[in-house]
MIDODREN-429343 format. One line per field, with one value per residue (C-alpha): residue in one letter; residue number from 1; x, y, z. Coordinates in nm, 3 decimals. Example, Ala and Ser with C-alpha at 12.3 -4.5 7.8 and 13.67 -1.06 7.14 Angstrom:
# residues 2
residu: a,s $
num: 1,2 $
c1: 1.230,1.367 $
c2: -0.450,-0.106 $
c3: 0.780,0.714 $
# end
This chain:
# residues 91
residu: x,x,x,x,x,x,x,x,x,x,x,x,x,x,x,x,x,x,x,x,x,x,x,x,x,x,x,x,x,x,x,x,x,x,x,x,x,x,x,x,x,x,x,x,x,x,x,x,x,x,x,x,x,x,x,x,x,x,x,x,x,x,x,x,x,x,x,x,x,x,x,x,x,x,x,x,x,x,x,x,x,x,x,x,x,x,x,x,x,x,x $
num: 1,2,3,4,5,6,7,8,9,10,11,12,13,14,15,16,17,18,19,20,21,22,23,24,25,26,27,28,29,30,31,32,33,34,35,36,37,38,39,40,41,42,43,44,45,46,47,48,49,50,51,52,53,54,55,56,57,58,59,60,61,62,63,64,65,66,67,68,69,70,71,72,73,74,75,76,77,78,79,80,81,82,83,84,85,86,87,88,89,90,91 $
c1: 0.984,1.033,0.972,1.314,1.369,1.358,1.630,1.650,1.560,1.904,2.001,1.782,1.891,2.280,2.169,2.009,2.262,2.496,2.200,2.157,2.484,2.340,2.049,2.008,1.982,1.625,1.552,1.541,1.242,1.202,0.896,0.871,0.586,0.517,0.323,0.096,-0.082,-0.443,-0.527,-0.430,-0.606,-0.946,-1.020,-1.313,-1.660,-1.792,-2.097,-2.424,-2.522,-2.773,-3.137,-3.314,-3.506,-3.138,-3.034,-2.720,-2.477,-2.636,-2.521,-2.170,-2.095,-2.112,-1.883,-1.662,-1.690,-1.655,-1.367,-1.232,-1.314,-1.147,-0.771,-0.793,-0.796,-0.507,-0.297,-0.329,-0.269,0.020,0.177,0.121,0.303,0.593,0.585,0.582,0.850,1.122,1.024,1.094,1.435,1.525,1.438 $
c2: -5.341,-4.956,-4.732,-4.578,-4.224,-3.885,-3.735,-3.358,-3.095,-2.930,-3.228,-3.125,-2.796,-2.920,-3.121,-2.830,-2.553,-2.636,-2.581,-2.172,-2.075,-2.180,-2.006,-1.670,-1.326,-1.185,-0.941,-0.542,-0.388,-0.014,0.211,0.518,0.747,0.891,1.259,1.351,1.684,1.691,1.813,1.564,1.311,1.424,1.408,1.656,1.519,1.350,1.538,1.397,1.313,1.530,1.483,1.301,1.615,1.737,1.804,1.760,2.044,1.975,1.612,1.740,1.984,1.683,1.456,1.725,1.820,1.400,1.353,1.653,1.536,1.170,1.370,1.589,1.235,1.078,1.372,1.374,1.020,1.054,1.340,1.114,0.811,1.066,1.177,0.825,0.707,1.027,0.970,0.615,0.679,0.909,0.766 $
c3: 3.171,3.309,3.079,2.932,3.079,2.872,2.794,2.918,2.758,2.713,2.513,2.239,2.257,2.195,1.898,1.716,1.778,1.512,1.273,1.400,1.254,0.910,1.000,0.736,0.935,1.021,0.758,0.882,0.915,0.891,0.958,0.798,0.792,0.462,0.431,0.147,0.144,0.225,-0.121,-0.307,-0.051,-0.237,-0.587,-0.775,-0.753,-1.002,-1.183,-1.184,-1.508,-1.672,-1.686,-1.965,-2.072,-2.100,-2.458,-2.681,-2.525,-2.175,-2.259,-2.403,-2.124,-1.862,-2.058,-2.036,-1.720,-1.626,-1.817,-1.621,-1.279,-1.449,-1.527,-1.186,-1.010,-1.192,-1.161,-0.794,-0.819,-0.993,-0.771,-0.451,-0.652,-0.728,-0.341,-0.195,-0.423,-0.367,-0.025,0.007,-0.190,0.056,0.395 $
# end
């Protein structure tokens, strides 16, 4: 017995194209570039800690000066959150 023949291609095609009016549109896709100033790209060094010959107010001085470096970080943080969100509200 032959073997039965394919059908074409374009057959296949017909069958499906009632299905691509159900089909849901391709989402939109927009690039923007956002800018953020160099300076608030880098936050203030950490300090080294202090040595352990270093006494109380040596000790005292570099948790300040830590917890310092710690808030000049999240502020810049914060500014470049409020940047990238007005700028992404106003494409």
């Amino acid at each position: 017995m032959p073997p039965h023949p394919r059908p074409p291609a374009w057959r296949a095609l017909l069958l499906l194209l009632p299905f691509a009016a159900c089909a849901a549109p391709a989402p939109q896709i927009q690039l923007q570039r956002l800018s953020v100033p160099a300076g608030l790209l880098a936050c203030q060094a950490q300090p080294e800690p202090p040595l352990d010959s270093a006494d109380d107010a040596d000790l005292a001085g570099w948790v300040l000066d830590l917890a310092e470096a710690g808030a000049d970080c999240r502020a810049k943080l914060e500014r470049v959150r409020d940047l990238v969100a007005a700028q992404a509200a106003h494409p």
